[in-house]
C-alpha positions in Angstrom: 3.8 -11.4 -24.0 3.9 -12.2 -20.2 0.6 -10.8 -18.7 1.3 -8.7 -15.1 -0.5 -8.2 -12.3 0.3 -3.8 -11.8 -1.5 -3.8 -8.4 -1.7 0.3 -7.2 -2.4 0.8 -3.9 -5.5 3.1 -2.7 -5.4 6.0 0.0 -8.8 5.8 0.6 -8.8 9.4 1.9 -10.4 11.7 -0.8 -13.9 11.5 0.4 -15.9 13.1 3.0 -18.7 10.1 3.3 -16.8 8.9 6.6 -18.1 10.9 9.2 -14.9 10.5 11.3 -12.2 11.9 8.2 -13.6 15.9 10.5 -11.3 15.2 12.5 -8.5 15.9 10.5 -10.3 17.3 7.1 -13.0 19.6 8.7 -14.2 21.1 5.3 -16.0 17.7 4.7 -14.0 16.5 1.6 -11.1 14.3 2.9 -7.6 14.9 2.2 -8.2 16.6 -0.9 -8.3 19.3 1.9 -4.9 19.5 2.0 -3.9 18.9 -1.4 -5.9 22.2 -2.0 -4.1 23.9 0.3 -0.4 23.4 -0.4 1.5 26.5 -2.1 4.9 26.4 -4.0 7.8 26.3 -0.7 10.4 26.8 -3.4 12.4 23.9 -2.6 14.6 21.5 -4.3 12.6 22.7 -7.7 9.6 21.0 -6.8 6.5 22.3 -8.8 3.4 22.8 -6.5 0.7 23.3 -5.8 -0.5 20.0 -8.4 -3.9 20.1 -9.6 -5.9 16.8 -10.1 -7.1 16.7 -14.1 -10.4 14.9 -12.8 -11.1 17.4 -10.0 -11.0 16.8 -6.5 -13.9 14.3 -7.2 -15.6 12.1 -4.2 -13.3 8.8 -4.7 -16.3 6.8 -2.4 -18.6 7.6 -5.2 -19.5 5.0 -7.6 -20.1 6.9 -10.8 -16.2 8.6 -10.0 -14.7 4.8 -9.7 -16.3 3.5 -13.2 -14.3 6.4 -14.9 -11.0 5.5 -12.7 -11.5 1.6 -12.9 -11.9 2.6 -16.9 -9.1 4.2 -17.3 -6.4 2.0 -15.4 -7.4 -0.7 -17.3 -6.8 1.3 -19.8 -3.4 1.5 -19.0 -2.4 -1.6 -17.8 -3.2 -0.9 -13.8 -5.5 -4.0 -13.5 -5.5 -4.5 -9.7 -6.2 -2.0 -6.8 -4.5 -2.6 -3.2 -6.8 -1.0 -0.5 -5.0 0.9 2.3 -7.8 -0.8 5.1 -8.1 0.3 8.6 -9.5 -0.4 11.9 -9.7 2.0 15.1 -11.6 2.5 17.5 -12.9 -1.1 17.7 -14.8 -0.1 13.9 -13.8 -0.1 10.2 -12.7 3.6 9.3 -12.1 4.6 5.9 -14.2 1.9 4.0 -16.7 4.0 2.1 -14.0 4.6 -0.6 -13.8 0.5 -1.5 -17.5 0.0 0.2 -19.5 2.5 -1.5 -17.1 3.3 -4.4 -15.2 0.6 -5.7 -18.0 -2.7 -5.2 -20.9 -0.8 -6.2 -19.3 0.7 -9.9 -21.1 -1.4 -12.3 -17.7 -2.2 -14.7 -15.6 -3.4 -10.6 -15.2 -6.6 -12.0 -13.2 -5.9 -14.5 -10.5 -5.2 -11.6 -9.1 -7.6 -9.1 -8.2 -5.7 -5.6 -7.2 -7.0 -2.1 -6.3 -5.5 1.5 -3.7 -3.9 2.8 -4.6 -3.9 6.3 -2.7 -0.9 8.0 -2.2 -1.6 11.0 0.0 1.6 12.0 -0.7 3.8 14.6 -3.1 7.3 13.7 -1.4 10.3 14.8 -1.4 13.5 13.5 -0.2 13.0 10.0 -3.2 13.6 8.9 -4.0 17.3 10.2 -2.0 19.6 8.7 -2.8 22.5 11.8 -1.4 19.8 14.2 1.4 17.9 11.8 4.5 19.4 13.5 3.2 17.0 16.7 3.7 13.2 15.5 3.9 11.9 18.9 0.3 12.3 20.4 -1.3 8.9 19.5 -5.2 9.4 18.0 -5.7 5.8 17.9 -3.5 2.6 17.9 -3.0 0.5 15.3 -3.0 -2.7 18.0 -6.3 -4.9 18.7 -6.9 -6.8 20.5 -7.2 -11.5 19.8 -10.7 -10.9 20.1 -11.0 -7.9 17.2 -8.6 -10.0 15.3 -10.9 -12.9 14.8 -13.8 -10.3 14.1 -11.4 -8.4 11.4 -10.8 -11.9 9.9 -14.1 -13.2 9.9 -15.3 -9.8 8.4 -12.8 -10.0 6.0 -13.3 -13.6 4.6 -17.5 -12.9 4.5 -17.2 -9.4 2.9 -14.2 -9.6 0.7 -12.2 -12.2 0.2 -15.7 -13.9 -1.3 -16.0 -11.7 -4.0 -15.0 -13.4 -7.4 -12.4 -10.4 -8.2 -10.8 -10.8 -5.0 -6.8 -11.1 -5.7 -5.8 -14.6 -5.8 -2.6 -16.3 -6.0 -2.6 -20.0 -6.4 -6.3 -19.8 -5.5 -5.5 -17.8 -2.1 -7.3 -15.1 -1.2 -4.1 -12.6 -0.9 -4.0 -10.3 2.7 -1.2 -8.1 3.4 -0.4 -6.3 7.0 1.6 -3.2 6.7 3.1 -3.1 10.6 4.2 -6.7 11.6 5.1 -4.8 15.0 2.2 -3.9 15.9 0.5 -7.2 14.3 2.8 -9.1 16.7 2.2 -6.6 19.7 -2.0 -7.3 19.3 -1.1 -10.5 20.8 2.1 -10.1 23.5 4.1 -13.2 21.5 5.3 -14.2 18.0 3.7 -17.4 19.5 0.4 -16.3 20.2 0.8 -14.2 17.2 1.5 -17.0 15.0 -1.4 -19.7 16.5 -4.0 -16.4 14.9 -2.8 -16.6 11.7 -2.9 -20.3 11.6 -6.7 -19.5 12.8 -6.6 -17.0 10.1 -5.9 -19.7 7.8 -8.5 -22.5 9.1 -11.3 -19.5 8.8 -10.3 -19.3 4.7 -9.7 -23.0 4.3 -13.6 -23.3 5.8 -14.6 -21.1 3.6 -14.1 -23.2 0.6 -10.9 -21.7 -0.6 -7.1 -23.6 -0.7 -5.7 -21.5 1.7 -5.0 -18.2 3.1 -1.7 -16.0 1.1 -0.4 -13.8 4.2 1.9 -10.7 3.1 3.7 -8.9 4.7 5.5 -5.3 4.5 9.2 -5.8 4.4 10.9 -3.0 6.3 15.2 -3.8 5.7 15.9 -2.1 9.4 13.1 -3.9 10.9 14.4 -6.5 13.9 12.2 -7.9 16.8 15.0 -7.0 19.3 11.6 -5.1 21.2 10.1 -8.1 21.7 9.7 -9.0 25.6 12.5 -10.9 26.9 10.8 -14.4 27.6 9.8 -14.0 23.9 11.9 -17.4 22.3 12.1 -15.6 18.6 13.2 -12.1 20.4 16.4 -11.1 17.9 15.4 -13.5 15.2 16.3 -12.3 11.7 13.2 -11.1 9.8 13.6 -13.9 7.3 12.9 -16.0 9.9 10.3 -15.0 11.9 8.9 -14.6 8.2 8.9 -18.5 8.0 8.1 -19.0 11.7 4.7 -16.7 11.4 3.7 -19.0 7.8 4.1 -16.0 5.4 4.0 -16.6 2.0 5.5 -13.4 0.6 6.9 -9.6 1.0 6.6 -6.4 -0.5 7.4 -2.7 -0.4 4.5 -0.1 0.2 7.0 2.1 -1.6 10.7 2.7 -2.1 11.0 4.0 1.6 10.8 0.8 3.2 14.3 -0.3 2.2 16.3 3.0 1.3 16.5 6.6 2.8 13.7 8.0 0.2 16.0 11.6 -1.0 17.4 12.5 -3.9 17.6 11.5 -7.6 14.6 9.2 -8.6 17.3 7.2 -11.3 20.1 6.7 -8.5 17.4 5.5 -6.0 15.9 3.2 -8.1 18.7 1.2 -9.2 19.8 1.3 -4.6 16.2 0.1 -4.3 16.4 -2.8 -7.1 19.7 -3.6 -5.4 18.3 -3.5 -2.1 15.3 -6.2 -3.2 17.5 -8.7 -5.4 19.9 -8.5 -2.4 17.1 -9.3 -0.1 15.4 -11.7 -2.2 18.6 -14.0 -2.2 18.5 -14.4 1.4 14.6 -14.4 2.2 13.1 -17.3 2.5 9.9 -16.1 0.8 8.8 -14.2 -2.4 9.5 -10.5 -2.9 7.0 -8.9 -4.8 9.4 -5.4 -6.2 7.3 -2.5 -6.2 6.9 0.8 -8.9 7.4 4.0 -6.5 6.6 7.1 -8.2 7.9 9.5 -5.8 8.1 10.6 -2.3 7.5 13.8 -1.0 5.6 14.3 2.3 5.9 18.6 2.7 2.5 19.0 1.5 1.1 17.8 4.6 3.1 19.7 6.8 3.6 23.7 7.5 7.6 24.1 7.1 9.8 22.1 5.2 10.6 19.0 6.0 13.6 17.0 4.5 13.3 14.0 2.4 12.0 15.0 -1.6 12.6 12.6 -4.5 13.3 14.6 -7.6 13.8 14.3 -11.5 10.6 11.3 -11.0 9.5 12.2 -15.0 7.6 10.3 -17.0 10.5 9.0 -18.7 12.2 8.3 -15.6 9.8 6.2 -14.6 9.6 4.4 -17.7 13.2 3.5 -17.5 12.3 2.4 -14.0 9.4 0.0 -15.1 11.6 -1.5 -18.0 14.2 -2.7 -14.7 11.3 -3.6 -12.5 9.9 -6.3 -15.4 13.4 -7.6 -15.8 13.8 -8.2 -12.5 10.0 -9.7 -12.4 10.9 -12.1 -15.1 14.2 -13.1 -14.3 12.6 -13.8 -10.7 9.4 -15.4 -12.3 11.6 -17.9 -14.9 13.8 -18.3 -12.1 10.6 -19.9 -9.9 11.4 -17.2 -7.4 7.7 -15.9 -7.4 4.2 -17.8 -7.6 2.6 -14.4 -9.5 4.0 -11.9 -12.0 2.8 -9.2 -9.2 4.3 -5.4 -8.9 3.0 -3.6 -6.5 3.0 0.0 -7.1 2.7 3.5 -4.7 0.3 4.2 -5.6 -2.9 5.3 -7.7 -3.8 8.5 -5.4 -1.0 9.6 -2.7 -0.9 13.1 -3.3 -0.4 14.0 -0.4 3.0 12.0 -0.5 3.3 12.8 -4.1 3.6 9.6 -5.6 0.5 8.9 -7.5 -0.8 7.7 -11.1 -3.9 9.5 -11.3 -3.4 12.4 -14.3 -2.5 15.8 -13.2 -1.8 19.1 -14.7 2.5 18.8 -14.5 3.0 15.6 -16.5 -0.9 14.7 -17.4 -1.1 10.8 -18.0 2.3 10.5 -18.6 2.6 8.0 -15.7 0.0 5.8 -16.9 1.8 6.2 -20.4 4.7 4.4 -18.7 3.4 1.7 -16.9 1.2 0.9 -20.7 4.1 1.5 -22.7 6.6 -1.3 -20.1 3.8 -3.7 -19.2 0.9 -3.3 -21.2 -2.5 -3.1 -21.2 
């Protein structure tokens, strides 16, 4: 039986060990701040508040991550995806992977990797403030010289570690905002000569090269690049090629379909969307598992956009299409690893996690074990 790669990403938000998180959780526990506080709106059926089987445990704490690394093996979830950030000319967020992931004693029995997210802080995060998305915190844009820190960091710390993901023997790195990537250095040229610096920095350090992925968004165009930019209008498959990436993904269903509605119906528009895509792309895409959207728990009145009917067995259905696609794609030489990415372990604040809770208990995990193994 094929082996897969069921990579879940990580919102490293449900801790209080980062002293900055007070800015928008004040209460000193992270997000699960908000989680806590979301009451049943009544709307479009949707069953909260949720309550976490495990507790609203300290995610940055070791002991917590050798039960959670435990059980997704368990259950076939045998790589984690690390929402990463940097603001404010620092790391923020880290303690979760830091303090909680690399220092549980069972960690390598996991593989994990980066997402760096490079998207702009706003107010998101704060439910007293949500209804004002404009106001900028801090910007997801660095500047060359940060860059080459952030890689550097990234290569010594990380990317070193023997369960660092690998495909082909690269170290794999994937940057959710390719705007704002590209906007950190004025020109998909300048842009492009980092990366290939990006990818001398790996090489030195003793591995075959650097796997650069990216987040595909289908409406995303680079018609805001300056005008003296040469690749301003360029089709995203291109500038795909022309910045040396070596694949795509989904953070989740939203990046290629208006996220509303039946969970069935969108994932059969979203499996469209990616084999459509995937024709015409002249890199790999990685499909991904979402297991929901809903965003309302983070904000004060309702606001539109709820996937519904996203049971257990739903899902299931949903994985069963996902590996035929995967395998098709795989036999077909389309991809280089038998890689889904998957939204995500512990988004409950967008609804669309694996973690057990008190509505459908492990009947996610059941899913992805029953489709893909463990």
């Amino acid at each position: 039986m094929q082996k897969y790669d069921i990579a879940a990403f990580i919102w490293p938000s449900y801790t209080g060990d980062e002293p900055r998180t007070k800015i928008f959780w004040p209460d000193g526990y992270g997000e699960w701040q908000t989680v806590k506080a979301m009451t049943n709106k009544g709307y479009k059926g949707c069953r909260w508040p949720r309550k976490p089987l495990w507790g609203y445990v300290n995610e940055a704490d070791s002991r917590v991550m050798e039960m959670q690394i435990d059980c997704a093996k368990a259950y076939g979830v045998n790589t984690f995806i690390y929402d990463w950030y940097w603001y404010d000319n620092r790391p923020f967020l880290e303690n979760c992977l830091n303090d909680g992931f690399l220092k549980a004693r069972n960690n390598t029995d996991m593989k994990f990797y980066l997402m760096w997210a490079n998207h702009n802080a706003n107010y998101l995060w704060d439910k007293r403030n949500s209804d004002d998305l404009d106001t900028v915190i801090w910007s997801g844009v660095v500047t060359p010289e940060i860059f080459h820190t952030i890689c550097e960091r990234t290569i010594k710390k990380y990317f070193i570690k023997n369960n660092y993901y690998k495909i082909d023997g690269c170290p794999v790195y994937m940057v959710f905002d390719l705007d704002n990537l590209i906007r950190s250095f004025g020109t998909t040229k300048a842009c492009r000569q980092a990366l290939d610096e990006f990818r001398r920095q790996t090489e030195a350090a003793g591995f075959p090269g650097l796997h650069l992925q990216f987040v595909h968004w289908s409406w995303g165009n680079t018609n805001w690049l300056p005008d003296n930019d040469a690749r301003k209008g360029l089709p995203l498959k291109e500038l795909y090629s022309y910045l040396g990436a070596d694949s795509v993904t989904s953070y989740n269903w939203g990046c290629s379909l208006k996220f509303d509605g039946d969970y069935t119906a969108l994932s059969e528009e979203y499996l469209q969307s990616v084999s459509n895509t995937a024709e015409n792309m002249s890199v790999p895409f990685y499909a991904n598992l979402s297991l929901g959207w809903d965003n309302n728990v983070r904000f004060n009145g309702y606001i539109p956009g709820v996937v519904e009917n996203n049971t257990p067995e739903n899902i299931r259905e949903t994985c069963k299409k996902i590996k035929a696609y995967t395998d098709s794609a795989l036999q077909n030489g389309k991809l280089r690893a038998p890689l889904i990415t998957v939204n995500s372990w512990n988004e409950w604040t967008e609804t669309s996690y694996l973690e057990p809770d008190d509505l459908y208990g492990y009947g996610y995990l059941e899913a992805i074990r029953d489709v893909f193994g463990a």
